[in-house]
C-alpha positions as CSV (number, residue, x, y, z in Angstrom):
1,X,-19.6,76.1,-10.1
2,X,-20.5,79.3,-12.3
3,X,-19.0,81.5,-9.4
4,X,-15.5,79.4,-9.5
5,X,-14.9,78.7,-12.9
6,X,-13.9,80.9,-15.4
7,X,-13.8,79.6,-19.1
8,X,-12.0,81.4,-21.7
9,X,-13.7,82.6,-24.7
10,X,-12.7,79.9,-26.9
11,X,-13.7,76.9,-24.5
12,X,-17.0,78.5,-23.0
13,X,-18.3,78.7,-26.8
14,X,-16.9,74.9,-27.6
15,X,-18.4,73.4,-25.0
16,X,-22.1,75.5,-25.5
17,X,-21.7,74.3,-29.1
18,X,-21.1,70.8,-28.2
19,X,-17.4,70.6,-29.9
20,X,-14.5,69.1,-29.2
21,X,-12.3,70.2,-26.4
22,X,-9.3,68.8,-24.5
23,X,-8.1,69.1,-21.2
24,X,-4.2,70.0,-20.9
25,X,-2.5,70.6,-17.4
26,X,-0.7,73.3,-16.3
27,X,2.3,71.9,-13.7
28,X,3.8,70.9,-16.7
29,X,4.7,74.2,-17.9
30,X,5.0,75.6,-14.4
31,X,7.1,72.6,-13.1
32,X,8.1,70.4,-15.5
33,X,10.0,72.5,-17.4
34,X,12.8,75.6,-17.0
35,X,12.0,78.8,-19.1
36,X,11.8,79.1,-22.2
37,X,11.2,75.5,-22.7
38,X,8.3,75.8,-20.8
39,X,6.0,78.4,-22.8
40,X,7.3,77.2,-26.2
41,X,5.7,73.7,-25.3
42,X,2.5,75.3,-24.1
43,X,2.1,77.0,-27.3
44,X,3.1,74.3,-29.4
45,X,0.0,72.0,-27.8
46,X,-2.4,74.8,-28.2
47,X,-1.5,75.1,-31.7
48,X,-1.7,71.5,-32.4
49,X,-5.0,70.7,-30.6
50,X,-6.0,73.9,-32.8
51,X,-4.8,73.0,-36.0
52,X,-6.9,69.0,-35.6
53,X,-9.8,71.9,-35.2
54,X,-9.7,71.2,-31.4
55,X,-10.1,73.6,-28.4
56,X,-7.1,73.2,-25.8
57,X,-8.3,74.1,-22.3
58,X,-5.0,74.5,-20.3
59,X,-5.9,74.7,-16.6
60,X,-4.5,76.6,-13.9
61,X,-5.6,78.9,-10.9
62,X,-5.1,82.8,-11.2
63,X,-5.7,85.3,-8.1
64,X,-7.9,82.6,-6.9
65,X,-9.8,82.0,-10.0
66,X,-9.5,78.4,-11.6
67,X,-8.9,79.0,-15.3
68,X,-10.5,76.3,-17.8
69,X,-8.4,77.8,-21.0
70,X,-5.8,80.1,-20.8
71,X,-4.7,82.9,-23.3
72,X,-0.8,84.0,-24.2
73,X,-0.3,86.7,-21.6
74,X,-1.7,83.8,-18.9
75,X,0.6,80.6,-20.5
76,X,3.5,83.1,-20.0
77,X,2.3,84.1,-16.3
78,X,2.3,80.6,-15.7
79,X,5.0,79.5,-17.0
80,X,7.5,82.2,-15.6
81,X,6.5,83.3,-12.3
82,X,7.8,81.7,-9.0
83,X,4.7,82.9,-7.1
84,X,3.1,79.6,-8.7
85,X,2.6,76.5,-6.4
86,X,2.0,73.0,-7.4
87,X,-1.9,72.3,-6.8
88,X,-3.1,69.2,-6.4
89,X,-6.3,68.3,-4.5
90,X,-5.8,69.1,-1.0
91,X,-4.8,72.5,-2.2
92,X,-8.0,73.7,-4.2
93,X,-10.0,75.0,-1.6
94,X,-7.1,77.1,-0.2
95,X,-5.4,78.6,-3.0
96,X,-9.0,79.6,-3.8
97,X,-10.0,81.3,-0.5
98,X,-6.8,82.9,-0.4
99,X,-7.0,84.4,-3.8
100,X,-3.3,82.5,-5.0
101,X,-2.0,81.0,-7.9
102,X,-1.5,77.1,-9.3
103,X,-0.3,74.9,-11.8
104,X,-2.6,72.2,-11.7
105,X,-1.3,68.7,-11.1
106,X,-2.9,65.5,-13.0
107,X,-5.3,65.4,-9.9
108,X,-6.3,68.7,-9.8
109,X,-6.5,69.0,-13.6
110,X,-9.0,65.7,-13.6
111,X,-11.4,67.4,-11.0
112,X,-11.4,70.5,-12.5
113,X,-11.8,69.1,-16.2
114,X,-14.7,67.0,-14.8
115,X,-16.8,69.8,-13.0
116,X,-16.2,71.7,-16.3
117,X,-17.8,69.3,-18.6
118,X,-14.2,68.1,-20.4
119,X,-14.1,64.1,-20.7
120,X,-10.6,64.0,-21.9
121,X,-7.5,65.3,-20.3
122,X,-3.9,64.9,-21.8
123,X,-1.1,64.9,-20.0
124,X,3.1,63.8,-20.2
125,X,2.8,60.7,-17.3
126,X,0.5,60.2,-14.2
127,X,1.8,59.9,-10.3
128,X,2.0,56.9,-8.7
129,X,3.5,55.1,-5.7
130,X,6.8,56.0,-5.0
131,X,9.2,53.7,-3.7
132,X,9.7,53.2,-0.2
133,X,6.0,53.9,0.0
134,X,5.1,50.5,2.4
135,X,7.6,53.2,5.3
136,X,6.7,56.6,3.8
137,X,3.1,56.1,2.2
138,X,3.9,58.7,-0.1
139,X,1.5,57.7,-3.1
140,X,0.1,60.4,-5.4
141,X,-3.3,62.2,-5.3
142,X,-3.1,61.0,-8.9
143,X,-4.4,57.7,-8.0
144,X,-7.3,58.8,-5.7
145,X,-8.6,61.5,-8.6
146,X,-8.7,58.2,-11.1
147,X,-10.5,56.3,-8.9
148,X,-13.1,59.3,-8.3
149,X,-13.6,61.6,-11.6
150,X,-14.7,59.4,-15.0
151,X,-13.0,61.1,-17.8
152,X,-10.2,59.4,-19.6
153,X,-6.5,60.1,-18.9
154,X,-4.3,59.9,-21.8
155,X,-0.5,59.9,-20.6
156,X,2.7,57.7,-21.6
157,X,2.1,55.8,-18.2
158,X,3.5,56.8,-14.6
159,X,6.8,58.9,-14.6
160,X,9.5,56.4,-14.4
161,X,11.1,57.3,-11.1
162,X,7.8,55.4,-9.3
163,X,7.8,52.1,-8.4
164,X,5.0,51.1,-11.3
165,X,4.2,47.4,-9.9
166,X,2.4,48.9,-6.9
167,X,1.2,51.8,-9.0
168,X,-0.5,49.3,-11.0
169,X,-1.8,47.1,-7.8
170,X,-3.3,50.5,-6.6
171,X,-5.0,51.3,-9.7
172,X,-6.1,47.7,-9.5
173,X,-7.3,48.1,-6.2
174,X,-9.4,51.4,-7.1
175,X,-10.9,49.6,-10.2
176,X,-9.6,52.0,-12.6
177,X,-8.6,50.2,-15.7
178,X,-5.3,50.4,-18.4
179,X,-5.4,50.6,-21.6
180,X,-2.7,50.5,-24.0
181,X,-2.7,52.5,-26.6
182,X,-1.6,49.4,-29.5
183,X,0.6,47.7,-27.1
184,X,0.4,45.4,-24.8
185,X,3.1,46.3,-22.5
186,X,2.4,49.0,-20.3
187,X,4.5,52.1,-21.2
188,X,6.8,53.7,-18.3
189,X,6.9,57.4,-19.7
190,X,10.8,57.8,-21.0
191,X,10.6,53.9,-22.1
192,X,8.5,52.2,-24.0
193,X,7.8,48.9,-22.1
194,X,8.1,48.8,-17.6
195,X,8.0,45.4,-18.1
196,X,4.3,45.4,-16.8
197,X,1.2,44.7,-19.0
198,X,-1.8,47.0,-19.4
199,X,-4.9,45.5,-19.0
200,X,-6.7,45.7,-21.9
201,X,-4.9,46.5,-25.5
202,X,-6.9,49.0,-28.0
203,X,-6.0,49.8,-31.3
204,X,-8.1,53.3,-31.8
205,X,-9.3,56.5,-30.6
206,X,-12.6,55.2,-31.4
207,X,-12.2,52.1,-29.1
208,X,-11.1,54.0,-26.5
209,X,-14.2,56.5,-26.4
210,X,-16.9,53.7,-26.6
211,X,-15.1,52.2,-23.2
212,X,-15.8,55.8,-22.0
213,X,-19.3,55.7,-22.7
214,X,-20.1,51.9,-21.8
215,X,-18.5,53.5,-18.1
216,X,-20.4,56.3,-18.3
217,X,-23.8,53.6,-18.7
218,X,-22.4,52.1,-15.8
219,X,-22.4,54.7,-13.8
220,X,-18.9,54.2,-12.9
221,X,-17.4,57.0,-10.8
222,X,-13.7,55.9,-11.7
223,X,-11.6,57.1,-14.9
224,X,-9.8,55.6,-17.5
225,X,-6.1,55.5,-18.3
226,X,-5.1,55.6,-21.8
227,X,-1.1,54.8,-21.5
228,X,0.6,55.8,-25.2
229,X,4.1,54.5,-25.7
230,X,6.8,57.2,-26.5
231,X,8.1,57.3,-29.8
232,X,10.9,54.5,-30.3
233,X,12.8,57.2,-32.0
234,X,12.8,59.6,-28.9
235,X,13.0,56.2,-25.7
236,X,15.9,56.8,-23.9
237,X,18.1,53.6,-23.2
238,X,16.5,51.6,-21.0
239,X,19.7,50.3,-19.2
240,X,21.6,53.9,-18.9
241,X,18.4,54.9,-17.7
242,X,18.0,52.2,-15.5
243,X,21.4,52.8,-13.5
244,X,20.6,56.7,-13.5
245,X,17.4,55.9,-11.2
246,X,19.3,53.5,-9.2
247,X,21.6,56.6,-8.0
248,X,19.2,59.3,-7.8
249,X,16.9,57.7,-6.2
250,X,20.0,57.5,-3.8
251,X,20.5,61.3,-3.5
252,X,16.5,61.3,-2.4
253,X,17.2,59.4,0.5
254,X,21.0,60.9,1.2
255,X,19.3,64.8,0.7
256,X,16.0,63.6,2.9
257,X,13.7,65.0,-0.3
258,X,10.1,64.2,0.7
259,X,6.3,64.4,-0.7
260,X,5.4,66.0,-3.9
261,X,9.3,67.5,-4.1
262,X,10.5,64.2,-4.9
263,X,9.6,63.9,-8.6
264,X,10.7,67.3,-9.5
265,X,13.9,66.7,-7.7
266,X,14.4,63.3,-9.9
267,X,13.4,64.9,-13.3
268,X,15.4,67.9,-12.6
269,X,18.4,65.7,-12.2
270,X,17.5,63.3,-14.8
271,X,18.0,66.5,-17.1
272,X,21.3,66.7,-15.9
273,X,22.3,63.6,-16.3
274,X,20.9,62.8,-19.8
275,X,22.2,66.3,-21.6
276,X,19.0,67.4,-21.8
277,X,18.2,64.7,-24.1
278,X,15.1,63.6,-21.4
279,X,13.3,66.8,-22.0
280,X,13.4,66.1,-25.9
281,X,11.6,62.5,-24.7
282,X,8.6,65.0,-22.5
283,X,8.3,67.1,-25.4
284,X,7.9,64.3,-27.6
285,X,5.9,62.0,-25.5
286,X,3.1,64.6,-24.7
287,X,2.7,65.9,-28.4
288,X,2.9,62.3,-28.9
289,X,-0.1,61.7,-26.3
290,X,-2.3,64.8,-27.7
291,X,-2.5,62.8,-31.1
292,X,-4.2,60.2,-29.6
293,X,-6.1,62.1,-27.0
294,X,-7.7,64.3,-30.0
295,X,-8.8,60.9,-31.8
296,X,-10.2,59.8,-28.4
297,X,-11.8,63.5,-27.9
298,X,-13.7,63.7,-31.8
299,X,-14.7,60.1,-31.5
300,X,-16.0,60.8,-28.1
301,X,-18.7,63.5,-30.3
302,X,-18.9,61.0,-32.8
């Protein structure tokens, strides 16, 4: 893969050196956010991964190359051009060839962190089954990378526009286990508790990694997800929230809105509808999950 990845400085040297690096994705900042937003959050992970003497490798795809770790003048190329498209598996190969640019999804980002030799990846919340799915079968790639690459996922659950009960079947299904991350409940990204149950309740970073490595014995090809509630201080209320869904999830169907447009349709909207105080819960949430990603990560070399 020496021909199709291309570290940056920083990571290349962390991983020959056998330190600690984590794996950050890069639809976030393309996608997930509008400009400024966007690059300010970027930065603000780099620095913190940095400052817990951590190397972030944000990953993305440039003219065609993929990009594990990117520097300022590529963040901001990322995060403010529109010739950026959301990559996810099926769109590797392509964008590649065809010497394009992509934000890596949680999929992508997984594979990509995998081949480079990165066994944890943080991200804001994972994809999942959408609802409608038994007519439309539009379940993520998410789910299909977690059941294929064996690196841990550390997220605040799947986004909480999905229909998390047959998320969690799926998951089931593909043998890919969840943790939670000193709850029991399993976390459903802007709320604390979906009213589901994780499998399996840890209490540390150091738990976490010695899963990793028992799977790794195993030869297990599947990953791990590590769901981390968002701060109580920063959950949006659960029943406001709850009727918002309910009506934009009517606007999908009204609008026709299909595939991987749905989610940034519904976050978009659930912007609008909150005053903005749902991209305060993201921001929080992800530095939130990069805390406990960085414990995993330095237990991991432990």
């Amino acid at each position: 893969m020496k021909n199709i990845l291309d570290y940056s400085e920083k990571v290349e040297e962390a991983l020959k050196n056998n330190q600690v690096v984590v794996a950050l994705e890069s639809t976030i900042i393309a996608h997930g956010f509008p400009y400024p937003e966007n690059i300010e959050l970027a930065m603000d992970l780099e620095k913190q991964a940095e400052e817990s003497q951590v190397t972030p490798a944000t990953i993305a795809i440039i003219d065609g190359r993929i990009k594990v770790g990117l520097n300022r003048d590529e963040l901001e190329f990322i995060a403010k051009s529109k010739e950026v498209k959301k990559a996810s598996l099926r769109d590797l190969s392509v964008l590649l060839a065809k010497g394009l640019n992509g934000a890596t999804t949680v999929a992508a980002t997984m594979k990509i962190a995998y081949l480079a030799g990165i066994d944890v990846f943080v991200t804001g919340g994972i994809g999942g089954v959408h609802h409608g799915a038994e007519n439309t079968f539009d379940i993520s790639a998410d789910l299909k990378a977690l059941s294929q690459y064996p690196i841990i996922v550390v997220c605040a659950g799947a986004k909480s526009v999905l229909d998390l009960a047959k998320t969690k079947e799926v998951l089931e299904s593909k043998g890919v286990p969840i943790l939670g991350y000193r709850t029991n409940k399993l976390p459903a990204f802007y709320i604390q508790d979906s009213g589901l149950k994780v499998d399996y309740r840890i209490e540390d970073g150091k738990e976490a990694s010695e899963i990793i490595k028992v799977n790794r014995q195993l030869k297990n090809k599947n990953g791990i997800l590590l769901t981390v509630p968002i701060p109580k201080e920063d959950e949006l209320n659960q029943k406001e929230f709850n009727e918002i869904i309910e009506r934009l999830t009517g606007e999908v169907t009204e609008h026709k809105i299909k595939g991987k447009a749905i989610t940034p349709y519904l976050l978009d909207r659930i912007k609008d509808e909150t005053k903005g105080e749902s991209l305060k819960a993201n921001i929080s949430l992800v530095k939130n999950n990069l805390t406990v990603g960085i414990d995993v990560a330095k237990n991991l070399k432990g």
